[in-house]
DSSP file (Angstrom, degrees, kcal/mol; ACC not computed):
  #  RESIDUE AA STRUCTURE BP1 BP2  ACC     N-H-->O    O-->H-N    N-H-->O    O-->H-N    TCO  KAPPA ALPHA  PHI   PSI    X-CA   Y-CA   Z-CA
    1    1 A X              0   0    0      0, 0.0     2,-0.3     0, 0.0     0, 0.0   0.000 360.0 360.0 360.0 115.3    0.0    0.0    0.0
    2    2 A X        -     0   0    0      1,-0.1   126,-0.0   126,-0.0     0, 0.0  -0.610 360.0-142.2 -95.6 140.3    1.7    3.2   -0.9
    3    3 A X        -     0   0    0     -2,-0.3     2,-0.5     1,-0.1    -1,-0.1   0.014  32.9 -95.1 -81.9-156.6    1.4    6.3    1.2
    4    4 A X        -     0   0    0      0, 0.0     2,-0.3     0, 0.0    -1,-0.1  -0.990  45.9-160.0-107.8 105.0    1.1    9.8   -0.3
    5    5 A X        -     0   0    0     -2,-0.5     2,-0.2     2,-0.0    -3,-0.0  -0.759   7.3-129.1-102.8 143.7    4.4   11.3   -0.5
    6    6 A X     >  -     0   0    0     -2,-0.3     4,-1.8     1,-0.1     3,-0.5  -0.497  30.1-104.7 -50.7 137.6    5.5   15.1   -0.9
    7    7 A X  H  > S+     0   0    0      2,-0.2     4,-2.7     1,-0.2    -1,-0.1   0.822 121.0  47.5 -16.9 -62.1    7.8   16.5   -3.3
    8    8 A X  H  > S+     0   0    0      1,-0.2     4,-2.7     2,-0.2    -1,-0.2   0.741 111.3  50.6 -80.6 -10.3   10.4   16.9   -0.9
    9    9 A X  H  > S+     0   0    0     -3,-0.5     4,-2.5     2,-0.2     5,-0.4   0.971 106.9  51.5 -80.1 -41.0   10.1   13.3    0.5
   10   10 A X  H  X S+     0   0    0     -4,-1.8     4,-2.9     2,-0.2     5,-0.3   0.988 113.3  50.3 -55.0 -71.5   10.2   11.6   -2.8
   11   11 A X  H  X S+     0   0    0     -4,-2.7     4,-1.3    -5,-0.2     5,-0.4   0.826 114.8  47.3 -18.1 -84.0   13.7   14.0   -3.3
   12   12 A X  H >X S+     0   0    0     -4,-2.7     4,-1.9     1,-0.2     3,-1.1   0.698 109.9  45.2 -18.9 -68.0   14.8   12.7   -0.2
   13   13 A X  H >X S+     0   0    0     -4,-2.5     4,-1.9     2,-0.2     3,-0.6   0.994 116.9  46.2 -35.1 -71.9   14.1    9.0   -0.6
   14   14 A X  H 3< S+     0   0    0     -4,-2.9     4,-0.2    -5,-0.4    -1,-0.2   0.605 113.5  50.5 -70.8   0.8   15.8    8.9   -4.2
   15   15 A X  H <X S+     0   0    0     -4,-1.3     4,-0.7    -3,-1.1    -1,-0.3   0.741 112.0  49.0-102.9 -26.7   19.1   11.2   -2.9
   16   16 A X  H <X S+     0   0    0     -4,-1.9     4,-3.1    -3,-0.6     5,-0.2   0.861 112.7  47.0 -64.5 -34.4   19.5    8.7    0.0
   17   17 A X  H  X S+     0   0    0     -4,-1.9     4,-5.8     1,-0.2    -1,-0.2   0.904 115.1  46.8 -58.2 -37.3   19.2    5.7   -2.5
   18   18 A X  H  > S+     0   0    0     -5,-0.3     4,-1.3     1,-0.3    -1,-0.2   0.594 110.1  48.9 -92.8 -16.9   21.5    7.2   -4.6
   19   19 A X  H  X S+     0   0    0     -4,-0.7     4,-2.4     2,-0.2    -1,-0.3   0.782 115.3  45.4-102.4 -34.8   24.1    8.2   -1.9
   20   20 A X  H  X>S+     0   0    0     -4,-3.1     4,-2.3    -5,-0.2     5,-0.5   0.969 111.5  54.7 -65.1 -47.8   24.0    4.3   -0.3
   21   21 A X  H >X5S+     0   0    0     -4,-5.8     4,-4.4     1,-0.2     3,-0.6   0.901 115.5  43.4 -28.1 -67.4   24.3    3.1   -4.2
   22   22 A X  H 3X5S+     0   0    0     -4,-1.3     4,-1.9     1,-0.2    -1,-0.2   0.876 109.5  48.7 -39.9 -49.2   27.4    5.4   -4.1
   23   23 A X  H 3<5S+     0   0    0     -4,-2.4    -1,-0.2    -3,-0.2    -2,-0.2   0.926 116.1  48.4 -70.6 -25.9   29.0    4.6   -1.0
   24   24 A X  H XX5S+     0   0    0     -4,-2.3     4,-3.1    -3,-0.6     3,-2.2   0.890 110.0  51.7 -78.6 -55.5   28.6    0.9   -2.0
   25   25 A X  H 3<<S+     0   0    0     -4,-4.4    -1,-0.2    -5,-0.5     4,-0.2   0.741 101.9  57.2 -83.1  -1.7   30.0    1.4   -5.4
   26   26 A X  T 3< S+     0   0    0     -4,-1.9    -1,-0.3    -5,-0.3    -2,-0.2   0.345 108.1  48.0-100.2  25.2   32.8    2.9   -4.4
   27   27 A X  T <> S+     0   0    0     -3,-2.2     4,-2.5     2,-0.1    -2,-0.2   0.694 109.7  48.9 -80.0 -54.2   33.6    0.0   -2.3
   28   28 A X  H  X S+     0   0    0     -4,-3.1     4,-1.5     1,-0.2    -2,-0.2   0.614 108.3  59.2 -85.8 -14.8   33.0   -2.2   -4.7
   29   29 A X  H  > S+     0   0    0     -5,-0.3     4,-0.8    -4,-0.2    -1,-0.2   0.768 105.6  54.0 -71.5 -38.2   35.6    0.3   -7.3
   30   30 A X  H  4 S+     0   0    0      1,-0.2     4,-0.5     2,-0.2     8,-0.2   0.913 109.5  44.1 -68.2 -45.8   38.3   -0.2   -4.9
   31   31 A X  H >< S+     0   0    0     -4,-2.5     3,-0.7     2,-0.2    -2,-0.2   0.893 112.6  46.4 -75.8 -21.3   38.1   -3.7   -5.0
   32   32 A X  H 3< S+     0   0    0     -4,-1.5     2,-3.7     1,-0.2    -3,-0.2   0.861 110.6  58.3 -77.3-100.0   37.8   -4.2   -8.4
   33   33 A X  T 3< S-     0   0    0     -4,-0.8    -1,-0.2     1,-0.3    -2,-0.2   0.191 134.4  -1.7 -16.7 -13.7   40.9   -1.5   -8.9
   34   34 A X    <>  +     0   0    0     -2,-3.7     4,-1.0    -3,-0.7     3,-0.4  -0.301  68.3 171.5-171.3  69.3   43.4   -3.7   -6.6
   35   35 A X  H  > S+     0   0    0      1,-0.2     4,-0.9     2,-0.1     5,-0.1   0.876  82.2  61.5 -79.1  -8.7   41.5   -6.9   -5.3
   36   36 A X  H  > S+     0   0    0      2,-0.2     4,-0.5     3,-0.1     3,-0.5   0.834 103.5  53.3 -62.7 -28.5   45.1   -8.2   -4.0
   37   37 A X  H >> S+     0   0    0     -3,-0.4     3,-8.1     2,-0.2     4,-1.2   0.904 110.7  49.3 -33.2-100.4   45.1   -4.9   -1.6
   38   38 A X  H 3X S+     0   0    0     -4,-1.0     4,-0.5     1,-0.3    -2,-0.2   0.019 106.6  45.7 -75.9  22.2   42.1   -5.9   -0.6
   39   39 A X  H 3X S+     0   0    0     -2,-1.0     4,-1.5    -4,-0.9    -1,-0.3   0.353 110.8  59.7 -73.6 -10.8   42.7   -9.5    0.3
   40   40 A X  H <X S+     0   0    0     -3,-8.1     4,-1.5    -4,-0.5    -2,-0.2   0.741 109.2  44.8 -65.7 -36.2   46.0   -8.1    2.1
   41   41 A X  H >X S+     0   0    0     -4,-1.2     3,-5.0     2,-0.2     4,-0.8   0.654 117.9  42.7 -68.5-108.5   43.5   -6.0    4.3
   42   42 A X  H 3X>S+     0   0    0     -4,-0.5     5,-0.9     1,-0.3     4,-0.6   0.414 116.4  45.1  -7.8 -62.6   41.2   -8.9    4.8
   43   43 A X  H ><5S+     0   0    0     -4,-1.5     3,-1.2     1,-0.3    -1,-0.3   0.844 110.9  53.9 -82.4 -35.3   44.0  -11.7    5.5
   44   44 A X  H <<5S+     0   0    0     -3,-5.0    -1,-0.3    -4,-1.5    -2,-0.2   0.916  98.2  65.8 -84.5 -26.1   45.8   -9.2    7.9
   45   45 A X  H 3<5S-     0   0    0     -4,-0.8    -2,-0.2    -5,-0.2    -1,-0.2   0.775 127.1-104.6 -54.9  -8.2   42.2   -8.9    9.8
   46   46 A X  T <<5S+     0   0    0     -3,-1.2    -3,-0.2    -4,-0.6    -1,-0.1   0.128  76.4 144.5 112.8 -20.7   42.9  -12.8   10.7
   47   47 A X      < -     0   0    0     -5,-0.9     2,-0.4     1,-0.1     3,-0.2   0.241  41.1-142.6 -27.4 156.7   40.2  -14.1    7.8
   48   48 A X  S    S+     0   0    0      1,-0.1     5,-0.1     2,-0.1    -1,-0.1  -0.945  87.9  29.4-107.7 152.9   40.9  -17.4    5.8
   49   49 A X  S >> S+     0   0    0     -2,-0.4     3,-3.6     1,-0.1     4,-2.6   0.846  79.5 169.3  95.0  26.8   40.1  -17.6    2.0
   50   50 A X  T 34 S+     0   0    0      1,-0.3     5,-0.2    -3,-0.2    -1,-0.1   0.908  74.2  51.8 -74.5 -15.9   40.7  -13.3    1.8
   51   51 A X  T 3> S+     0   0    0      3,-0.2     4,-0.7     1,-0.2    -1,-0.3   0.622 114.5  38.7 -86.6   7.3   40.6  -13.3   -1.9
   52   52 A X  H <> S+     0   0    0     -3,-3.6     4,-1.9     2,-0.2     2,-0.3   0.622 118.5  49.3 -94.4 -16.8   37.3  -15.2   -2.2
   53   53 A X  H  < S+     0   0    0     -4,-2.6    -2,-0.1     1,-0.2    -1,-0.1  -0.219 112.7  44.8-124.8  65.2   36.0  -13.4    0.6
   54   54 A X  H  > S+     0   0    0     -2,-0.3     4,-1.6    -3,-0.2     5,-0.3   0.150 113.7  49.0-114.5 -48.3   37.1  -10.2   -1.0
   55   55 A X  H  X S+     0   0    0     -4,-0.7     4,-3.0    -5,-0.2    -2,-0.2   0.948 111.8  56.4 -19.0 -52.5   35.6  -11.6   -4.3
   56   56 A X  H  X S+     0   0    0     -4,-1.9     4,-2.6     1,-0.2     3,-0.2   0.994 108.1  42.9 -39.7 -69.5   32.6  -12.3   -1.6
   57   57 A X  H >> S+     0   0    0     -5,-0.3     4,-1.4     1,-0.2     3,-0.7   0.892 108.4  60.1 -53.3 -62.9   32.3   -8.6   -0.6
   58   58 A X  H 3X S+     0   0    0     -4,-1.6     4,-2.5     1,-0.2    -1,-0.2   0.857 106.1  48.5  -6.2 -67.5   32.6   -7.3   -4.3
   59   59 A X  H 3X S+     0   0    0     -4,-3.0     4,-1.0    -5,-0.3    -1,-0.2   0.845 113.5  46.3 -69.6 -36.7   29.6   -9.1   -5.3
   60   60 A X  H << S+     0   0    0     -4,-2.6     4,-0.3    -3,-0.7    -1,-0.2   0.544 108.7  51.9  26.4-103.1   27.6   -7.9   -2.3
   61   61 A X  H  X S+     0   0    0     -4,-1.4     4,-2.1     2,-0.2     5,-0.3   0.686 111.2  47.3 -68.1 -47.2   28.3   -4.8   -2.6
   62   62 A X  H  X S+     0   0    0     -4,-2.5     4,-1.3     2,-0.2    -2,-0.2   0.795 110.0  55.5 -55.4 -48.9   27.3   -4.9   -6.3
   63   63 A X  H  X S+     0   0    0     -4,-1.0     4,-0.8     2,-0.2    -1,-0.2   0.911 108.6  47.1  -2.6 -80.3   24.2   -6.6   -5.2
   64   64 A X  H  > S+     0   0    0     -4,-0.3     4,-1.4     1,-0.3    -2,-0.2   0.711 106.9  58.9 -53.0 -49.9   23.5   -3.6   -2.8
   65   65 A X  H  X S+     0   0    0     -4,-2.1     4,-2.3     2,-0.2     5,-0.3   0.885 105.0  46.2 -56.3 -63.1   24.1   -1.2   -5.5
   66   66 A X  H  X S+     0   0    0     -4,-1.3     4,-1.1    -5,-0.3     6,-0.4   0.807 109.2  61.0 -62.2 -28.6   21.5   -2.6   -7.8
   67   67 A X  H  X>S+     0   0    0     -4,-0.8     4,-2.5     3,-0.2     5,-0.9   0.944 109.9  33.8 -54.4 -56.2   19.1   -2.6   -4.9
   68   68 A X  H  <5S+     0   0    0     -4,-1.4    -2,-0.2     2,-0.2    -3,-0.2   0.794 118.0  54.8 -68.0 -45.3   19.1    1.0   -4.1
   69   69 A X  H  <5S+     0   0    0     -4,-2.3    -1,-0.2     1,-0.2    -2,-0.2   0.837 127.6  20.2 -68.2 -35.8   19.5    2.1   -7.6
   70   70 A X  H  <5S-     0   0    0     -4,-1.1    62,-2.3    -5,-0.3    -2,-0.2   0.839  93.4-134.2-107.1 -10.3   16.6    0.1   -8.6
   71   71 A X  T  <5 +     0   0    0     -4,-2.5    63,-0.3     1,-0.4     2,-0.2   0.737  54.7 145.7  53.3  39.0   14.5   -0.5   -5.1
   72   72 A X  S   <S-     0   0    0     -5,-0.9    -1,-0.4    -6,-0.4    -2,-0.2  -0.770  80.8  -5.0 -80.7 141.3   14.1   -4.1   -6.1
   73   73 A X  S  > S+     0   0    0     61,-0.3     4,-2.6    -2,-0.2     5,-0.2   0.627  92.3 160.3  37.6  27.9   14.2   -6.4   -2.6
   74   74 A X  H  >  +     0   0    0     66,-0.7     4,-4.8    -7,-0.3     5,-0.7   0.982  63.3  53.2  -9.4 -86.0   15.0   -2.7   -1.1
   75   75 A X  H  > S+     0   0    0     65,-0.3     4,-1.5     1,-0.2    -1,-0.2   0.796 115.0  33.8 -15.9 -72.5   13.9   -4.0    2.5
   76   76 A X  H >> S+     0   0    0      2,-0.3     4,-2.1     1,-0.3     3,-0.8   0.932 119.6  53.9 -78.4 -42.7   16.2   -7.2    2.9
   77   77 A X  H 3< S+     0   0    0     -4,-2.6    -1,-0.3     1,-0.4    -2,-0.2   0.772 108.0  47.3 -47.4 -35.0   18.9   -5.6    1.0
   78   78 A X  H >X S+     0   0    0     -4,-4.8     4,-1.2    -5,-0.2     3,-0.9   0.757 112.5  51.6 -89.7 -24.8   19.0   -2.6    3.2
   79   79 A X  H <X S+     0   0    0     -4,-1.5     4,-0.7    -3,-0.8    -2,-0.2   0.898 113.0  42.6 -93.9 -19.3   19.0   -4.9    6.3
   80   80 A X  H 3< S+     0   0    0     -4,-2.1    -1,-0.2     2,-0.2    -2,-0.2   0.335 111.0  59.7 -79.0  20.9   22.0   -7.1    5.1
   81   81 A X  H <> S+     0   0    0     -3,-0.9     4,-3.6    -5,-0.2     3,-0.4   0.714 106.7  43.9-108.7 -45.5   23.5   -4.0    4.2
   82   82 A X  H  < S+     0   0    0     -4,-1.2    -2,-0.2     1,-0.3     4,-0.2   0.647 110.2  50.9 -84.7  -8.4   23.4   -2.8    7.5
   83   83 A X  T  X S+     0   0    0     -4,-0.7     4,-0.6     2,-0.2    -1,-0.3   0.416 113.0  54.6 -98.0  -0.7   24.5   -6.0    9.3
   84   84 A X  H >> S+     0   0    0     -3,-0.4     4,-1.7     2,-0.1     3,-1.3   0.829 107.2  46.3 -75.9 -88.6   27.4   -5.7    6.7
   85   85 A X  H 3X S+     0   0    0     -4,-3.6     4,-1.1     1,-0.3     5,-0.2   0.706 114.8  46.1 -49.4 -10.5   28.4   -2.3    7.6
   86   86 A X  H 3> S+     0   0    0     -5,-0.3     4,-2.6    -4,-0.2    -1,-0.3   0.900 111.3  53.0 -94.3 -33.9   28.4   -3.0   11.3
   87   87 A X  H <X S+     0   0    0     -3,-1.3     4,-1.8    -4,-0.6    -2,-0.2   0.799 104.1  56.3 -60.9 -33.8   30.1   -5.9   10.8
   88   88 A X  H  X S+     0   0    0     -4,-1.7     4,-2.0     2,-0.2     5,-0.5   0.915 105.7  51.1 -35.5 -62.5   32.8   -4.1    8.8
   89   89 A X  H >X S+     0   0    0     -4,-1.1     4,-2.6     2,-0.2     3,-1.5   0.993 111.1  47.0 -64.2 -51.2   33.5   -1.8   11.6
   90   90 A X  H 3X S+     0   0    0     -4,-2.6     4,-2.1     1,-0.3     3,-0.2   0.887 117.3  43.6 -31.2 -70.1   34.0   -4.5   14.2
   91   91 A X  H 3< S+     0   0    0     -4,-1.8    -1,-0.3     1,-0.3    -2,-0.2   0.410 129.2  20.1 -75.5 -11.1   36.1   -6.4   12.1
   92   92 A X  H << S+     0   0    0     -4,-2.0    -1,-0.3    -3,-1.5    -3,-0.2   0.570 138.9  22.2-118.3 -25.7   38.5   -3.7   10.5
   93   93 A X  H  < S+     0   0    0     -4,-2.6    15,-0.2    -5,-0.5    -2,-0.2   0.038  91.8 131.0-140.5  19.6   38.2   -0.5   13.2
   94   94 A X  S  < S-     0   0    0     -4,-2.1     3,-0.4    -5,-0.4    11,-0.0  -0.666  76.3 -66.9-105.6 153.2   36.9   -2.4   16.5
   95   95 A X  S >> S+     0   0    0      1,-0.3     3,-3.5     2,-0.2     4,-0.5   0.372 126.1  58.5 -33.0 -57.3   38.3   -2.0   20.0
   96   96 A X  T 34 S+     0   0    0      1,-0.3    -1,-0.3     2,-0.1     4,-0.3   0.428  95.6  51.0-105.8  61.5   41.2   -3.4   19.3
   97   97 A X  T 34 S+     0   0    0     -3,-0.4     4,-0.3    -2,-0.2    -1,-0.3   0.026  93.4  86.5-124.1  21.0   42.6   -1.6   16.8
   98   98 A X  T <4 S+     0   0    0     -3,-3.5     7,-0.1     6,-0.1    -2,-0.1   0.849  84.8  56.6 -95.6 -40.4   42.0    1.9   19.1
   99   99 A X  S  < S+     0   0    0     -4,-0.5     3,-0.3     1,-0.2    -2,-0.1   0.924 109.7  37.7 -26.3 -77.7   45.1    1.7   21.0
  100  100 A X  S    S+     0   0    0     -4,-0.3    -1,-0.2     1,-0.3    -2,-0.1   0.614 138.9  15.7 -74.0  -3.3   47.8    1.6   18.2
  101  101 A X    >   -     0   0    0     -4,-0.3     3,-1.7     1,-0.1    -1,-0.3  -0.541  59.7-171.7-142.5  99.6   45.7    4.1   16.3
  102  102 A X  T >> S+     0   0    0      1,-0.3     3,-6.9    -3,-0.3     4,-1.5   0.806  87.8  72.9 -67.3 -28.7   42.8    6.2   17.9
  103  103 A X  H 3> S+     0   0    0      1,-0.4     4,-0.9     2,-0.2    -1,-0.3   0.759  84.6  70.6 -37.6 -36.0   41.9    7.4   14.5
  104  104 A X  H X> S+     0   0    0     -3,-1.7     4,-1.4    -7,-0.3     3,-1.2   0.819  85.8  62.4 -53.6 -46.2   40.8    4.1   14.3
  105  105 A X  H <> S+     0   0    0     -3,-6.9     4,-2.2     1,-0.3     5,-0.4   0.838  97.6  54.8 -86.7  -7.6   38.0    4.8   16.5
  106  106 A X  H 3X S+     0   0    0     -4,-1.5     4,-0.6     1,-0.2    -1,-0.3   0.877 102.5  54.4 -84.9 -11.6   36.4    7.2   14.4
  107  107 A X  H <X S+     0   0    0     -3,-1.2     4,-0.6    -4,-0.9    -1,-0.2   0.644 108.7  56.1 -76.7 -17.1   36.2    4.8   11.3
  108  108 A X  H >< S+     0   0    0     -4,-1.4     3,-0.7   -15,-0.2    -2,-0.2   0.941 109.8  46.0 -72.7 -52.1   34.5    2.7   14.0
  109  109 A X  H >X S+     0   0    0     -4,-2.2     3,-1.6     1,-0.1     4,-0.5   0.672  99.1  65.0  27.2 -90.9   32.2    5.3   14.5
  110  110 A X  H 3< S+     0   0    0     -4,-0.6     4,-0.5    -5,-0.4     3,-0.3   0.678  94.2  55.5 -50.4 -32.0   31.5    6.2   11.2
  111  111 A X  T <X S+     0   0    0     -3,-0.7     4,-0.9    -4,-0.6    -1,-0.3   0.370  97.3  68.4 -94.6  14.8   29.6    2.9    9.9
  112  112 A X  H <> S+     0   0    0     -3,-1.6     4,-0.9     2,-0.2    -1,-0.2   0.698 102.4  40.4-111.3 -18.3   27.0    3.1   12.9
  113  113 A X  H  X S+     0   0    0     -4,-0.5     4,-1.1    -3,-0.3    -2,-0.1   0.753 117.8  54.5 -72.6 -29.4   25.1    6.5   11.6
  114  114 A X  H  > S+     0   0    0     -4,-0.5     4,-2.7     1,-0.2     5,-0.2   0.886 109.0  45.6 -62.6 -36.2   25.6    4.6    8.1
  115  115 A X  H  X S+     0   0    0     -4,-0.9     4,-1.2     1,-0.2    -1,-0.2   0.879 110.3  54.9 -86.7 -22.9   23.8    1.4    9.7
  116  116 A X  H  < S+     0   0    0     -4,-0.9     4,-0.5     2,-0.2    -1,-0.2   0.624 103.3  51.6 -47.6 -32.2   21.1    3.6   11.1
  117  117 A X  H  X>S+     0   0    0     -4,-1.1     4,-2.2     2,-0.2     5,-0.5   0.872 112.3  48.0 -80.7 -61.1   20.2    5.2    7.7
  118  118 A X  H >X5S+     0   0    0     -4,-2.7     4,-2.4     1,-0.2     3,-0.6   0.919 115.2  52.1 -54.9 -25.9   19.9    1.3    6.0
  119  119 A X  H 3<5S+     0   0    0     -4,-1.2    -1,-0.2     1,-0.2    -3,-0.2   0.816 111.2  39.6 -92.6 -14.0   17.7    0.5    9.0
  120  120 A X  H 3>5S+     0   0    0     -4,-0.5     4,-0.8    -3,-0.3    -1,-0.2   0.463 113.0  54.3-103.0  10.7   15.6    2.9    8.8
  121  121 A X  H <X5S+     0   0    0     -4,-2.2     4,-1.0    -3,-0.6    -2,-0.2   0.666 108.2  57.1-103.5  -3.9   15.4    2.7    4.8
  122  122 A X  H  <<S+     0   0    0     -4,-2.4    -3,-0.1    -5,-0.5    -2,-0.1   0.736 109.4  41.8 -71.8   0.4   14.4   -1.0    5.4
  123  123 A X  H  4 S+     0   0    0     -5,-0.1    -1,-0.1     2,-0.1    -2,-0.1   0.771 121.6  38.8 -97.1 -28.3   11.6    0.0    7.5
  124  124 A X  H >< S-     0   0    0     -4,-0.8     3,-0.5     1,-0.2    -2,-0.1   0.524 103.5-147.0-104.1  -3.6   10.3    3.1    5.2
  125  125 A X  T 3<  -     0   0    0     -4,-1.0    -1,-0.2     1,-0.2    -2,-0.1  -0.352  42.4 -50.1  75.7-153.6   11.1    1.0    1.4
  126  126 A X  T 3  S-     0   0    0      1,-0.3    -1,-0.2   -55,-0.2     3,-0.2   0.471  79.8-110.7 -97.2  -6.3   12.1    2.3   -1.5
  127  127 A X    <   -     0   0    0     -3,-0.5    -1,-0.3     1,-0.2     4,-0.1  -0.252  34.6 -83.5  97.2-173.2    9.6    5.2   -2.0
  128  128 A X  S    S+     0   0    0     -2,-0.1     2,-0.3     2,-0.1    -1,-0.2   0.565 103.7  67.3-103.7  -4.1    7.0    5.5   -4.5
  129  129 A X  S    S+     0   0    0      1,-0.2     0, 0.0    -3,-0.2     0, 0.0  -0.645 109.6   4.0-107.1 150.1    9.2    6.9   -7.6
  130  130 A X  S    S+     0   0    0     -2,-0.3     2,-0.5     1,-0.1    -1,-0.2   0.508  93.9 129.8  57.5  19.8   11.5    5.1   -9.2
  131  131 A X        -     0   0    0     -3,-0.1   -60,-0.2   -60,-0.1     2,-0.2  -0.941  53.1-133.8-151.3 111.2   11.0    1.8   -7.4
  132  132 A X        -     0   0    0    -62,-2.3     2,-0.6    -2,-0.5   -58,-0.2  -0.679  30.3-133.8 -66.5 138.6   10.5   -2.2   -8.7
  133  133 A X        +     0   0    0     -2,-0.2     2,-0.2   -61,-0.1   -61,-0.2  -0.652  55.1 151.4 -93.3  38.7    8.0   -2.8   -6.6
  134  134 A X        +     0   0    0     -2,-0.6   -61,-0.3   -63,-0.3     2,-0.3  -0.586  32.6   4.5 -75.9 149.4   10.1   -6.3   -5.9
  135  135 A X  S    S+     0   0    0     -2,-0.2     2,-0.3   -62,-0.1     5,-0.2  -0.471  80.8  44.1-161.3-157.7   10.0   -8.2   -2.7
  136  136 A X  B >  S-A  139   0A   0      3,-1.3     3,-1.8    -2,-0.3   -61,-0.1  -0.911  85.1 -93.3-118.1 139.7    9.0   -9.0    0.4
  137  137 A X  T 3  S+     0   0    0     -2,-0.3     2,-0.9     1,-0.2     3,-0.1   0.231 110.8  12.5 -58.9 169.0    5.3   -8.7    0.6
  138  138 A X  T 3  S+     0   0    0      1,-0.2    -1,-0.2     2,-0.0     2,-0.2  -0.299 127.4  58.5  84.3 -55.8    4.3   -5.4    1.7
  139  139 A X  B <    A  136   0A   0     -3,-1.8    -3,-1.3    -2,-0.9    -1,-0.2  -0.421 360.0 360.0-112.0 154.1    7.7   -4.0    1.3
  140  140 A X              0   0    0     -5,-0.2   -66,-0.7    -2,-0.2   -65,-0.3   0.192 360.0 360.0-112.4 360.0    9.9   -3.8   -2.1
């Protein structure tokens, strides 16, 4: 059931899509641009397997990307997006990496307003513009 939206909420909605699409595809630019970097990252976090599961992350992210852009499966895409991005900060910028660097805790930081925005666009959808109406029912 779609609500009645305003001008400036429709804006809203489709520059937040468009700004997770972004932050996600430039994840996914980095890895493609060096993915041996970013199984060196991964494997010095303690991982096994860090060039499939930088392959992993790529695809994902690329995933995520298509979600937001197109608001197909919006919902569940924005809630593994956000259990991504928290899981990121543990696992690259979490407690103990604050010690040798404090900067480190402000990338730690950083992803938890990010996972707050995906949790609250998996509760509100994809809007009423621009958006495959794909899903889970009730929700795209």
């Amino acid at each position: 059931m779609d609500t009645v939206q305003t001008p400036w909420q429709t804006a809203a909605i489709l520059i937040a899509r468009l700004i997770f699409a972004a932050m996600f595809a430039m994840g996914v630019a980095f890895k493609l641009m060096d993915m041996g970097m970013t199984a060196g990252y991964i494997a010095a976090a303690g991982f096994p397997f860090p060039l499939f599961l930088a392959w992993c992350a790529a695809i994902l992210e690329t995933l995520l990307v298509i979600a937001f852009l197109t608001g197909a499966f919006l919902t569940p895409a924005a809630l593994i997006g956000a259990v991504y991005v928290v899981f990121l900060g543990f696992a690259f910028h979490g407690p103990s990496h604050w010690a040798g660097n404090q900067a480190e805790f402000g990338a730690f930081m950083s992803h938890f307003p990010f996972a707050a925005g995906l949790l609250f666009a998996a509760a509100h959808g994809p809007g009423n513009v621009l958006a495959l109406r794909q899903g889970w029912p009730g929700r795209a």
